[in-house]
N, C-alpha and C positions, 0 to 999 in steps of 0.2 A: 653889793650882792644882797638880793632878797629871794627868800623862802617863805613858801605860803600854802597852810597852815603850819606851823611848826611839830603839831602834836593831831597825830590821823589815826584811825581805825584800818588794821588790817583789810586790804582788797579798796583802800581810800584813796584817793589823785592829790595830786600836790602841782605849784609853778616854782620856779624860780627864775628869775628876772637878774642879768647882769649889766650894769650903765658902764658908761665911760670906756666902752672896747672900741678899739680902732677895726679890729676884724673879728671873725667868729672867733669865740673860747671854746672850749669842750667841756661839757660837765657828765656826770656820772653820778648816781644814786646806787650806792653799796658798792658792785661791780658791776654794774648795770648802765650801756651807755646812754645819754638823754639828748635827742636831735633838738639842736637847738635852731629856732627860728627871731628874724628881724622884727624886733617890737618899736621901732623907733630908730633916728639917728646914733650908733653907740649903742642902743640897746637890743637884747636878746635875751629869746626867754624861750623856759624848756617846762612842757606836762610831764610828768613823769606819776609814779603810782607804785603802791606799796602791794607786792604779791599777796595773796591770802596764806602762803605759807610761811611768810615772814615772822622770825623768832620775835615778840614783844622787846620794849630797848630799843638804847638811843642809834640812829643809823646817819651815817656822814651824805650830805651830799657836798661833792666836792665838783670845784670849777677850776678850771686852769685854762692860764691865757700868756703864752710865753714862758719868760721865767716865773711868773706869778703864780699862787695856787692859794685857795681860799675854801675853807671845810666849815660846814654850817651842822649841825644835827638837827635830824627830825626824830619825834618819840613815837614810834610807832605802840598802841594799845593796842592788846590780846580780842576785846570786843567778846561779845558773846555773836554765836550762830545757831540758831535751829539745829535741832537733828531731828527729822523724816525717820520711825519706820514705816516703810509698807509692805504690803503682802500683793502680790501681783501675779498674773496669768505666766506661765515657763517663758510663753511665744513674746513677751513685752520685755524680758530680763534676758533673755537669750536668743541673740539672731540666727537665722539662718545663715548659710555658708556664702548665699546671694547675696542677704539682704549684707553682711556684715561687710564684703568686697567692695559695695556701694557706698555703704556708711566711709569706711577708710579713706575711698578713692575722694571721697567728696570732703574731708576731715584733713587731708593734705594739697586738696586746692585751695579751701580756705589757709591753713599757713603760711601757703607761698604767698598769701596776698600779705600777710601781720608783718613778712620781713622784707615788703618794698615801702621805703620811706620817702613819700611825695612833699613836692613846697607844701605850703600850706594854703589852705582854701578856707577852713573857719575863719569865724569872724566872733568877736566876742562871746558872748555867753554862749553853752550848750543850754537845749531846751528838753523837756518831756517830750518824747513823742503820740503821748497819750495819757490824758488825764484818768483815772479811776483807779479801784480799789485793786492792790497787792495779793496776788494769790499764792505766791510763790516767792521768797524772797531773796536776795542774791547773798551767796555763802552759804545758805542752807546744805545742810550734810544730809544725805537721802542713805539709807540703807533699806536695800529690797532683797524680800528674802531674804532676811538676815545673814544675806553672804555678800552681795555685789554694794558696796558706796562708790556715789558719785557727790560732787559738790557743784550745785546749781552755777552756772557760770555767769546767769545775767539778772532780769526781773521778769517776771510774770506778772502782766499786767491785764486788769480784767477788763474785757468790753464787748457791746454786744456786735454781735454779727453785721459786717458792713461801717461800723463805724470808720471814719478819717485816722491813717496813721498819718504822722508829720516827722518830716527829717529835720534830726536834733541837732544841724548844722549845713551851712553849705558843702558840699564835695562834689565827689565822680562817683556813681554807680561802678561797682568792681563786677559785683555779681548781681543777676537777677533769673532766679531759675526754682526751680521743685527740687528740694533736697531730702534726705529720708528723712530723718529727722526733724528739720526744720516745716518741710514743705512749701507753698510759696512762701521763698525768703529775698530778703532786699541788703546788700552788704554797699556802705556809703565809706568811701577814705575819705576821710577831712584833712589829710599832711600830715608830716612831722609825725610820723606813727601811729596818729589816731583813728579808730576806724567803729562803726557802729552795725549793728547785727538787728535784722526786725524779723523775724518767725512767724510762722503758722498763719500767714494773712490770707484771707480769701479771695484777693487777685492782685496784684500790682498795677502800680499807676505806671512807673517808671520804663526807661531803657537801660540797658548794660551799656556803659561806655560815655552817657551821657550825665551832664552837673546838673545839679539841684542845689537849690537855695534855705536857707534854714529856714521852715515852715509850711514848705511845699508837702502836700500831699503825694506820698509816694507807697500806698496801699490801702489796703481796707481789712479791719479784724475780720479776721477768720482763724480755722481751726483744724487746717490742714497740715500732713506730717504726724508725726507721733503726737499727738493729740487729744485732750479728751472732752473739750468744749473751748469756746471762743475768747481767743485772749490773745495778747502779742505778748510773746517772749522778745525781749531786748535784751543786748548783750553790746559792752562797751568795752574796747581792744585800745590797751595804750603799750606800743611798743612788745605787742605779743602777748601781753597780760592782763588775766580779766580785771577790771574795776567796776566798782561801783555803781552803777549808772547816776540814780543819786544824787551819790556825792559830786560826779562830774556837776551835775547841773546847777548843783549852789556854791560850785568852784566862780569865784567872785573874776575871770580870764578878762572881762572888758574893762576892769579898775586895774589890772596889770599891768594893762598898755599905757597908763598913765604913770608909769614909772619912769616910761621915755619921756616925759614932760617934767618929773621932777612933784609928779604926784602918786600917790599911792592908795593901797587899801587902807580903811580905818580904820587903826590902831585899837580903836574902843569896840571893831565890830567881833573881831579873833586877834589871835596871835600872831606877830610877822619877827620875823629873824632876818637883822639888816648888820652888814659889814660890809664901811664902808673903805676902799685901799685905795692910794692912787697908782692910778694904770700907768 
């Protein structure tokens, strides 16, 4: 069994890899279960992700495969996050009785899509969907009006109007539609609970319903939805829970799969936590 990194930041992704199973195992991070998919003959491996509410300290991921069971810790770190005040117009802090019916109605089709768990369709690395400068960053604690907090759920990433957004992995378009919030938004499931969030774009490339390949163009920055100039909000869902975007993408997923070959991350590049039992 391997764990990867050992030691994350609050709202940061992790793998863990198990060799030598004859059938799936089940593993679980805290109380939390983690869909595990085929990395190889014997091998299987689950993304999982450390909530932003997560207490700092040591947290068990544990794997069971029959009578066997196997507890690894990871050290989840406190991190520091931004904290936003802003002062903002009533009508931007407080919805209408419409707009808010909208907001929900649309805030609960997205959930029902975080708790369908498809095979999986990624392939090695997650990528950026768009290179440029951070305007907004993910964790950030906003306080408006010094009454309402919300904590930023994804990345605000800056670019100009029309630029190329690109899907930060293969999958299925879930959603492709005008959301309040979002506005043209593009929701991708990669499997295995993972699922990626693109906002505010100024038109869509894509269809609902149809796969995309990791680097495919599937919108154009824009700055439609709540708004206030051209940027892609990105948001990345593992298992119902925001992460990092990030951190996904320097998640090291293509050297995992070489666990099934009896090769792995290197040792000298981060920390790996390996125990090994026979099955």
């Amino acid at each position: 069994m391997v764990v990867h990194p050992v030691e994350i930041t609050r709202g940061d992704p992790f793998f863990v890899v198990v060799t030598g199973a004859e059938d799936i195992p089940t593993a679980e991070f805290g109380n939390e279960w983690l869909p595990l998919t085929s990395c190889g003959e014997g091998c299987f491996i689950a993304i999982g992700g450390s909530p932003l509410g997560t207490k700092a300290g040591k947290h068990p991921v544990k794997v069971s495969h029959g009578s066997l069971s196997i507890s690894l810790a990871i050290n989840v770190l406190a991190g520091e996050f931004e904290r936003q005040e802003l002062t903002l117009p009533k009508d931007k802090v407080t919805l209408s009785p419409e707009d808010e019916a909208r907001a929900d109605k649309e805030a609960e089709r997205l959930r029902a899509n975080w708790a369908i768990i498809s095979p999986r369709m990624w392939e090695g690395d997650f990528i950026m969907p768009l290179e440029g400068g951070i305007s907004t960053d993910f964790g950030v604690v906003r306080i408006m009006n010094k009454t309402k907090e919300s904590i930023h759920s994804g990345l605000d990433i800056r670019g100009a109007f029309g630029t190329p957004v690109y899907a930060a992995n293969a999958g299925r378009v879930v959603i492709d539609d005008d959301l309040f919030f979002g506005g043209n938004s593009v929701v991708i499931d990669h499997g295995v609970g993972i699922y990626t969030v693109y906002m505010h774009l100024q038109e869509s490339k894509v269809l609902e319903g149809k796969m995309v390949s990791k680097g495919e163009v599937i919108g154009l920055v824009g700055s439609t939805g709540r708004s206030t100039g051209p940027h892609l909000h990105y948001t990345v869902k593992i298992a119902a829970t925001n992460i990092s975007p990030r951190a996904l993408s320097k998640l090291p997923l293509k050297k995992a799969f070489a666990f099934g070959e009896d090769k792995g991350v290197d040792e000298g590049e981060d920390k790996v936590a390996r125990e090994e039992t026979e099955q």
